[in-house]
C-alpha positions as CSV (number, residue, x, y, z in Angstrom):
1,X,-66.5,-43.5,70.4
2,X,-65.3,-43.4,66.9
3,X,-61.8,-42.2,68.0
4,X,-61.4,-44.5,70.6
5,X,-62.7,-47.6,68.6
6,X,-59.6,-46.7,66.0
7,X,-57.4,-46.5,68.9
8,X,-58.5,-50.1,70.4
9,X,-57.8,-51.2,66.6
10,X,-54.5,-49.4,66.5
11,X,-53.0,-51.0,69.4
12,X,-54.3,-54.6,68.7
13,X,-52.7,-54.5,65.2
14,X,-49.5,-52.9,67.5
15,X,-49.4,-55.6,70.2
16,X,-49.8,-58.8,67.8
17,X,-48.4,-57.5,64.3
18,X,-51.7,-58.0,62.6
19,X,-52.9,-56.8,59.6
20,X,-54.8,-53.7,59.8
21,X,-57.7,-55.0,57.5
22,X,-58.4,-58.4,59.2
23,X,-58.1,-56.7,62.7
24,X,-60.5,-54.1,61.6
25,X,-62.7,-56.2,59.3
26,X,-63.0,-58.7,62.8
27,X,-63.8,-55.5,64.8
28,X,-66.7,-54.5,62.9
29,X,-68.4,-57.7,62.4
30,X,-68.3,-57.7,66.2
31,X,-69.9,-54.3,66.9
32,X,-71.7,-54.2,63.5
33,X,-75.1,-53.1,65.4
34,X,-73.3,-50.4,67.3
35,X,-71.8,-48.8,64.5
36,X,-73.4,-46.4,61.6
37,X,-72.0,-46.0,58.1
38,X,-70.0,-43.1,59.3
39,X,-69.0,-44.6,62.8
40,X,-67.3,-47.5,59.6
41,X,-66.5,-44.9,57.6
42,X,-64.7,-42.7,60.0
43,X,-62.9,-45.7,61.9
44,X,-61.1,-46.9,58.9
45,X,-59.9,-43.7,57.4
46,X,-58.3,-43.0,61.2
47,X,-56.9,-46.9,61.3
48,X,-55.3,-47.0,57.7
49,X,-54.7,-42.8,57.4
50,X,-52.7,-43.4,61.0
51,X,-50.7,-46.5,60.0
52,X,-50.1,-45.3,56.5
53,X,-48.6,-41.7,57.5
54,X,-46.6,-43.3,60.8
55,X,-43.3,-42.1,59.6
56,X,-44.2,-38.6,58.7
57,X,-46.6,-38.2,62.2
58,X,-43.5,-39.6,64.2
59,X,-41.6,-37.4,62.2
60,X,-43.8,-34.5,63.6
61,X,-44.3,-35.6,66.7
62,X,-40.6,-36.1,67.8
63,X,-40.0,-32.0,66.9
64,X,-42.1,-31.2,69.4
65,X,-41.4,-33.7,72.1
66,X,-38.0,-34.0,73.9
67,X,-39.2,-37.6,75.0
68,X,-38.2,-40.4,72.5
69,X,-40.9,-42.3,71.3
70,X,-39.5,-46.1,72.5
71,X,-39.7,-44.1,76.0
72,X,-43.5,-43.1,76.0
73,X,-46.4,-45.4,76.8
74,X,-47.9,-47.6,73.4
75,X,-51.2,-46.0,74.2
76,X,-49.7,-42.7,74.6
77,X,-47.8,-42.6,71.3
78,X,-51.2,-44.0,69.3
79,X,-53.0,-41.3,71.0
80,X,-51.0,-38.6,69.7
81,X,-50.5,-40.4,66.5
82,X,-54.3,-40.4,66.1
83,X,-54.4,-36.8,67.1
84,X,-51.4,-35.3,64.6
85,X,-53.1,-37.4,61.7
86,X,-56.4,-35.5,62.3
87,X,-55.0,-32.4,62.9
88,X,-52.5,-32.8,59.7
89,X,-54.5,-34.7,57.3
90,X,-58.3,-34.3,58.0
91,X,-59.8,-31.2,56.8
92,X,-63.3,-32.3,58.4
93,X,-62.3,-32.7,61.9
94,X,-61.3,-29.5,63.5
95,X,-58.0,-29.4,65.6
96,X,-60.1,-28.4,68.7
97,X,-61.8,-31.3,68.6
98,X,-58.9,-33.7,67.9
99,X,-57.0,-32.3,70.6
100,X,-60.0,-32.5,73.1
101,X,-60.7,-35.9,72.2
102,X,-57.4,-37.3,72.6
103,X,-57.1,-35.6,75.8
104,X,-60.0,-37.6,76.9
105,X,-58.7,-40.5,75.6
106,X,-55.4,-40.1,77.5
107,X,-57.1,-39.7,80.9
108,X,-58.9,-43.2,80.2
109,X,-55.6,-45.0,78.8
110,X,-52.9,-42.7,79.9
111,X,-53.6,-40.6,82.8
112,X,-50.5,-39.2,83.5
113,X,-49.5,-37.7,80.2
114,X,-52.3,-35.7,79.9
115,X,-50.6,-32.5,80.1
116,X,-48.1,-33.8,77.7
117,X,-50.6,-35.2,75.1
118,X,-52.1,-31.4,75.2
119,X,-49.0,-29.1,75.1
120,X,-48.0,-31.2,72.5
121,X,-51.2,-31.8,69.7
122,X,-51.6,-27.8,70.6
123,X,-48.3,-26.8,68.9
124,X,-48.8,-29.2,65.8
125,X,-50.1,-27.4,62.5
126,X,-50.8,-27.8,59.4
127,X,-47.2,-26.3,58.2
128,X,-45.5,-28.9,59.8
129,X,-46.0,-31.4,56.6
130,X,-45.3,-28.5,54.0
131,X,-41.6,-28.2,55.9
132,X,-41.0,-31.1,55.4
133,X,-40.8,-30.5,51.5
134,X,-37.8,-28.3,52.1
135,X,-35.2,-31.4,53.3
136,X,-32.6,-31.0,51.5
137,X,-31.6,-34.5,51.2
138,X,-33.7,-35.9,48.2
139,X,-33.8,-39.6,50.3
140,X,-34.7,-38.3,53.3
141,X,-37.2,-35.9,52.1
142,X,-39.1,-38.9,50.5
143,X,-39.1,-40.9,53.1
144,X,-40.4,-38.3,55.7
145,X,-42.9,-36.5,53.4
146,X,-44.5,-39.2,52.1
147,X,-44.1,-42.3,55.1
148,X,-42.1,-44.3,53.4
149,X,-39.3,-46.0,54.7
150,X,-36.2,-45.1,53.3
151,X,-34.8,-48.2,51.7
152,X,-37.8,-48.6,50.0
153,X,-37.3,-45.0,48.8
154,X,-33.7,-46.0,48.0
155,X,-34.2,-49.3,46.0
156,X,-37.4,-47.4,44.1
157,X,-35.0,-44.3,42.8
158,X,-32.0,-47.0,42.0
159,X,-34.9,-48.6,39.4
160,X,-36.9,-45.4,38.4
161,X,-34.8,-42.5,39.0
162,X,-36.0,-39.3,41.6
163,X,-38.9,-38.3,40.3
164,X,-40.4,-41.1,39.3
165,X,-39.9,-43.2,42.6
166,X,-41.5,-39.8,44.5
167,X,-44.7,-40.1,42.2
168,X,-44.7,-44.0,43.4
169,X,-44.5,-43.4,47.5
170,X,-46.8,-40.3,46.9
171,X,-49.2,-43.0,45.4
172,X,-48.7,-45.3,48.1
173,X,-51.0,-43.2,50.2
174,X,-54.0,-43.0,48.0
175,X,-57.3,-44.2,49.2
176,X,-57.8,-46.8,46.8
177,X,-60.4,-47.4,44.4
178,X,-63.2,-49.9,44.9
179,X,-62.9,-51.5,41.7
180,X,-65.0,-55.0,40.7
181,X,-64.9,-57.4,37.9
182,X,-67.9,-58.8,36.3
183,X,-69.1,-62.2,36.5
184,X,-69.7,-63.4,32.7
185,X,-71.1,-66.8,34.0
186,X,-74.3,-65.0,35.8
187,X,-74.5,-61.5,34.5
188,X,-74.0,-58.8,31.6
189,X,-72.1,-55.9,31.5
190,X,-75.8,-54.0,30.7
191,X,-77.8,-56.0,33.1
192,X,-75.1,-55.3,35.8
193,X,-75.2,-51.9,35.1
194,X,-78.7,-51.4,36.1
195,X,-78.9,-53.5,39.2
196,X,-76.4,-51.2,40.1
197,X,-78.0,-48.4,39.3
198,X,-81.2,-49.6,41.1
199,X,-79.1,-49.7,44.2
200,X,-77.9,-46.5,43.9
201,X,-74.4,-47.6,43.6
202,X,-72.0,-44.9,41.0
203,X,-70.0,-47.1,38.8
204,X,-67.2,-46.2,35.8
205,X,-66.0,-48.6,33.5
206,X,-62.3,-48.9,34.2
207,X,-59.4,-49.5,32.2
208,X,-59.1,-53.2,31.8
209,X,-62.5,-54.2,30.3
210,X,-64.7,-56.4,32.9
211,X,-64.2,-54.3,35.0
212,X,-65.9,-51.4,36.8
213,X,-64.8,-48.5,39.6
214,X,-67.7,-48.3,42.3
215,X,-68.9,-45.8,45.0
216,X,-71.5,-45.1,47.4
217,X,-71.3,-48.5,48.8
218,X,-71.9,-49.2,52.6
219,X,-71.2,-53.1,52.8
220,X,-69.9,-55.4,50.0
221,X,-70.2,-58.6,51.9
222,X,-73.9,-57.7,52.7
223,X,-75.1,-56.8,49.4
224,X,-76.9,-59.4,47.7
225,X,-75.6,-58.6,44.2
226,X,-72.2,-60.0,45.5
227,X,-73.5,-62.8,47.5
228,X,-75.3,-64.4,44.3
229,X,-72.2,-63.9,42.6
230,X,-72.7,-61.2,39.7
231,X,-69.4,-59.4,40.6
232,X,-66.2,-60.1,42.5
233,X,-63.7,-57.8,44.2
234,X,-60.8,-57.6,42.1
235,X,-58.0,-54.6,41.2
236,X,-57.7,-54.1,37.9
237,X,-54.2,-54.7,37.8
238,X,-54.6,-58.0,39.2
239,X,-56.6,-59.0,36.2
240,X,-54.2,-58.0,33.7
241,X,-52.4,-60.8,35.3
242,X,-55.1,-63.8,34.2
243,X,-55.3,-61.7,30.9
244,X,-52.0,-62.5,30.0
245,X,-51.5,-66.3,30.7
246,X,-55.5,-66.1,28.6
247,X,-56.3,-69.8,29.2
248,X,-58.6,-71.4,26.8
249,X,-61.9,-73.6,27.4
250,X,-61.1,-77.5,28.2
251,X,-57.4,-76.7,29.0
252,X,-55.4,-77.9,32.4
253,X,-54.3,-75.0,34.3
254,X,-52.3,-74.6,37.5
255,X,-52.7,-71.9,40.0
256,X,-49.7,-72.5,42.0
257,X,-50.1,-69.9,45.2
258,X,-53.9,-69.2,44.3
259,X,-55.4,-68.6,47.7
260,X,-57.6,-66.3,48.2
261,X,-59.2,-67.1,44.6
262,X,-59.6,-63.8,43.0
263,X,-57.2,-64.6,40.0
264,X,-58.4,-68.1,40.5
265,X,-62.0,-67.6,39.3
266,X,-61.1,-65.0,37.0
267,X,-59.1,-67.6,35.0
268,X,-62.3,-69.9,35.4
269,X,-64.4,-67.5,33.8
270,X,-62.7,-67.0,31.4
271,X,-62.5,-70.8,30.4
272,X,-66.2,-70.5,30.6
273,X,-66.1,-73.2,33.5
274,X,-64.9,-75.5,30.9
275,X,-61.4,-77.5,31.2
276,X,-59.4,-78.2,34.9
277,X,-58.0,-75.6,37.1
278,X,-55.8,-77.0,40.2
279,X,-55.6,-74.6,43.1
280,X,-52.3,-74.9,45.4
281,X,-51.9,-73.4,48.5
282,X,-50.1,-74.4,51.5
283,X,-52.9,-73.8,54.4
284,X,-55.8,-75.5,54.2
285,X,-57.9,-72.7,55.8
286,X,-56.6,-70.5,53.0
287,X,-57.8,-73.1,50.1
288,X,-61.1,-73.2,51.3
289,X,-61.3,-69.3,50.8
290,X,-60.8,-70.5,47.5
291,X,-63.8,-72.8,47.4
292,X,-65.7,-70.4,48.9
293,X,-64.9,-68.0,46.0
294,X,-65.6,-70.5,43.6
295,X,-69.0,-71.6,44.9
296,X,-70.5,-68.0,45.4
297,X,-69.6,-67.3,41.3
298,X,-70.8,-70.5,40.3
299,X,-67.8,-72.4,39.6
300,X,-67.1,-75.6,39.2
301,X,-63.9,-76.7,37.4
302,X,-62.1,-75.4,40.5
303,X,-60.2,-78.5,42.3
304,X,-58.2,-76.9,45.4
305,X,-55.0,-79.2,46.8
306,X,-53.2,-78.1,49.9
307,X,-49.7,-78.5,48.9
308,X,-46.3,-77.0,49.0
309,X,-45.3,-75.3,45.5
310,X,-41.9,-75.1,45.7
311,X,-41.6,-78.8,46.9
312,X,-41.4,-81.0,43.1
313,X,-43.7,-84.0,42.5
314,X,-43.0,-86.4,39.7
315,X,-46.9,-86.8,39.1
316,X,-47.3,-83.6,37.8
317,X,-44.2,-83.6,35.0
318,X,-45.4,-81.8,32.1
319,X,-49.1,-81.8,33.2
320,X,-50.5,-78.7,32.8
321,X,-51.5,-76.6,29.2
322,X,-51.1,-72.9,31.5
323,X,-49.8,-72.0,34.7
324,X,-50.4,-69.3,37.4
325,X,-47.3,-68.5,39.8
326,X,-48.7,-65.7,41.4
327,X,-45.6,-66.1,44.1
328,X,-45.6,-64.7,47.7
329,X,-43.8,-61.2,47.8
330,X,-43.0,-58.1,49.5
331,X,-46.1,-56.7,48.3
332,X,-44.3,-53.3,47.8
333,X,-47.1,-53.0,44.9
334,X,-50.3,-52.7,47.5
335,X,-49.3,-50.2,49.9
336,X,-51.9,-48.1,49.6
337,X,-54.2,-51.5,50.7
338,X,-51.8,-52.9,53.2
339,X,-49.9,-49.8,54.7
340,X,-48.9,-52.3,57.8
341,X,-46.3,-54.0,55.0
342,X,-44.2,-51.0,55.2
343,X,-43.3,-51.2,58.5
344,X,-43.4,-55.4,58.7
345,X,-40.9,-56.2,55.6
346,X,-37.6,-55.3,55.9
347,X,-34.7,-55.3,53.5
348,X,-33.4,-58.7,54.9
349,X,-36.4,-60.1,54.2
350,X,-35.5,-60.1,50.2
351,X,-33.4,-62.9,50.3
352,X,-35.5,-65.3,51.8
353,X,-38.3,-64.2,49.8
354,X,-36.4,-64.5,46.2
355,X,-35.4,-67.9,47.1
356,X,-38.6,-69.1,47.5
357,X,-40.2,-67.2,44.5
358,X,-37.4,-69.0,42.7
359,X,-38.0,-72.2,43.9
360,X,-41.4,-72.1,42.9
361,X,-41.1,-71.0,39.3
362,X,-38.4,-73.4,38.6
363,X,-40.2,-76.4,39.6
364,X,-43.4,-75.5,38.0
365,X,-41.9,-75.1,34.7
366,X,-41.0,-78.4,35.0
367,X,-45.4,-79.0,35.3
368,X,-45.7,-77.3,32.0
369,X,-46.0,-79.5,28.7
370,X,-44.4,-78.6,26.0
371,X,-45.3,-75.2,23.9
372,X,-47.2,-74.5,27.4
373,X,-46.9,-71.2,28.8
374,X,-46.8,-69.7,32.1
375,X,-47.1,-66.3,33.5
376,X,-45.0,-65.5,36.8
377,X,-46.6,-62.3,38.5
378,X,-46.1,-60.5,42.3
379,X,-47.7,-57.3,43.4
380,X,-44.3,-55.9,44.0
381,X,-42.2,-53.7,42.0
382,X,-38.7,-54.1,43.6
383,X,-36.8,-55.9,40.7
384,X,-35.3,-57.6,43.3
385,X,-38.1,-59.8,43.4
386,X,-39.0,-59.6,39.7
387,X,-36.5,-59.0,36.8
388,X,-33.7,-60.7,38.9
389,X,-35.8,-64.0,39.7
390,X,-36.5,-64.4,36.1
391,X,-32.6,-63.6,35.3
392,X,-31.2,-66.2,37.7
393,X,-34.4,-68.6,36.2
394,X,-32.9,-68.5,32.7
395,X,-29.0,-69.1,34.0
396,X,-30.0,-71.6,35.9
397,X,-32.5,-73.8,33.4
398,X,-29.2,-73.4,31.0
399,X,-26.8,-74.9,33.6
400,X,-29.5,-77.5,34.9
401,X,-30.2,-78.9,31.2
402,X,-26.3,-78.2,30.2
403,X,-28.2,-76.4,26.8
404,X,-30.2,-73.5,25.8
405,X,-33.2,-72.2,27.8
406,X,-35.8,-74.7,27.4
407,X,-38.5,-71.5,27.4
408,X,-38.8,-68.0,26.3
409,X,-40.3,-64.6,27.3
410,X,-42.5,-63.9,25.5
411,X,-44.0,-60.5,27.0
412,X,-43.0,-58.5,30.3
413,X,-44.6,-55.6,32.0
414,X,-44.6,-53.8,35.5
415,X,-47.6,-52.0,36.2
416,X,-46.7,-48.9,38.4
417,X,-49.2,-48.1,41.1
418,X,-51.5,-44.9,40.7
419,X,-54.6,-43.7,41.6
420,X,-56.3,-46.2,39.7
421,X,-54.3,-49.3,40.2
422,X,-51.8,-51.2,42.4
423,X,-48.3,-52.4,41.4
424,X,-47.5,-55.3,39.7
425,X,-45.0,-57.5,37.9
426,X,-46.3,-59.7,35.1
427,X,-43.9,-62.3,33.2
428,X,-45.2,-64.4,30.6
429,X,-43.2,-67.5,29.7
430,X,-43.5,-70.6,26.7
431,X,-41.8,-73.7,26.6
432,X,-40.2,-74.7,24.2
């Protein structure tokens, strides 16, 4: 059951290019009473271990089959996908079972490849993946050992050199943390700390204070320490972000692209609810995510706006004391959360992209008063995306004005993702 839920999951997020968290999430709501712990548990490591791995199982899986993939049946080539992941990756399953099961599976969703499906999960070991480390070709070896496309792999060593970049796609396929960030309006660091302990629920303080790495927990959404609003899902490396632009208590802050609200809120509590935040986003079904936030944490200086960022508006010239451009990106930084990005973004994509990250920071500088400051962040780490948009910012506010920069940098950092935290770029800017 497990194996063929993940396999219903795998070819949904196939046939519609959905994300492999929302088709999963809307999956387990729906069969929530059918489903233990494990059954979750289980499902999800198959779903994201399968989609993160792709290149290296296909990589497998075309040694041992004289067929090319684009020829085989969808459900054939997730069902032997499914089957090399377990055999390659999970310790806990044993290789009988996963070739037994995804023999069943075939004869239920691809009957006539059930021979094939066998002869072929029977030959796959273990010792495929450790060939793999002798490729000669430092690009290529990347890219196949550790599922990463290559020109990913390509624009990662041109930044970081070799060894670095392999460190980076070998974090890519972490199981990520579970990491939370305190509510200061409802709770205490000590008075969190034992309701979580009297739920049985392992904490560690992590590296950015407010903030806390969790285990042991079956259902976030369900647990009623979240729903009254004590603690909100939040990478730590995400908060660095609202850390830096450090708004103050009765300031008016912009968060440009806010939806769904995490950095949002965080920049309220941190105001004490005290002052104005305005929340952009361009869906309205994605702003009220943000309200949604703001009311379970007991927010109220939160006023959401469906509008277009990049698009300027006289009424806002020079408004704002802080501003949040936390633009739309590549998300090259999150892998290890969203492995589906991998295979969805392409190189092409980049320009498109940086144009509108441009457009975006360029007109809200023009929101910020004078001696303001705003911080431009993405969770990607391609400088494409980063260094370069601030680079063509600064040429282009000196042509625009026909003098010097009108702001300054004042600070700069990319975090690199590791087991702890994603990726992100963080730019902090003042007006002059």
């Amino acid at each position: 059951m497990r194996t063929e839920s993940a396999l219903k999951i795998l070819y949904k997020i196939e046939e519609e290019n959905g994300y492999s968290n929302l088709v999963l999430d809307e999956y387990i709501k729906k069969q929530r009473e059918r489903l233990t712990t494990k059954d979750i548990n289980l499902i999800s490591e198959i779903v994201y271990g399968t989609i993160s791995w792709k290149l290296t199982i296909d990589t497998i899986l075309q040694k041992y089959s004289k067929i090319k993939l684009n020829k085989i049946s969808k459900w054939v080539v997730l069902i032997l996908r499914i089957g090399i992941y377990q055999i390659v990756f999970l310790d806990k399953i044993p290789k009988s079972a996963a070739v037994n099961e995804s023999v069943n599976l075939c004869k239920k969703y691809g009957y006539k490849a059930t021979s094939f499906v066998n002869a072929i999960l029977r030959k796959v070991e273990k010792t495929d993946y450790e060939e793999l480390k002798q490729i000669q070709d430092d690009l290529d070896r990347i890219s196949k050992l550790y599922s990463m496309p290559k020109w990913i792999v390509k624009k990662l060593v041109q930044q970081n050199g070799m060894d670095k970049a392999e460190k980076i796609c070998k974090n890519s396929n972490i199981k990520p943390n579970i990491t939370i960030r305190i509510n200061p309006l409802k709770t205490t660091k000590e008075a969190l700390e034992e309701k979580l302990k009297q739920n049985e629920i392992l904490y560690k303080a992590a590296r950015v204070s407010n903030f806390y790495y969790i285990q042991n927990i079956k259902s976030i959404d369900n647990l009623d320490l979240f729903q009254k609003g004590l603690f909100t899902i939040q990478d730590e490396g995400a908060g660095q972000i609202g850390q830096m632009l450090n708004p103050k208590q009765g300031e008016i802050v912009l968060d440009a692209c806010s939806a769904p609200g995490g950095k949002t809120t965080q920049l309220a509590e941190m105001m004490n609810n005290e002052g104005t935040i305005i929340a952009w986003d361009i869906h309205p079904h994605r702003t009220n995510l943000v309200e949604e936030n703001a009311k379970r944490l007991g927010i109220s200086m939160i006023k959401t706006q469906t509008k277009d960022a990049s698009q300027y508006d006289e009424a806002y010239r020079e408004m704002f004391d802080k501003i949040l451009v936390d633009a739309p990106c590549m998300g090259i930084g999150v892998l290890k959360r969203k492995p589906d990005i991998k295979w969805q973004k392409k190189e092409e994509d980049l320009v498109n992209i940086q144009k509108i990250q441009f457009d975006i920071l360029s007109t809200c500088l023009d929101y910020l008063k004078k001696d303001g400051e705003l911080v431009y962040s993405t969770c990607s780490i391609l400088q494409d995306e980063n260094e370069q948009v601030i680079n063509q910012l600064q040429k282009y506010k000196t042509e625009k004005d026909g003098k010097m920069q009108c702001f300054r940098i004042i600070e700069q950092k990319t975090i690199i993702p590791d087991e702890h935290t994603d990726g992100f770029f963080i730019c902090k800017i003042r007006k002059q």
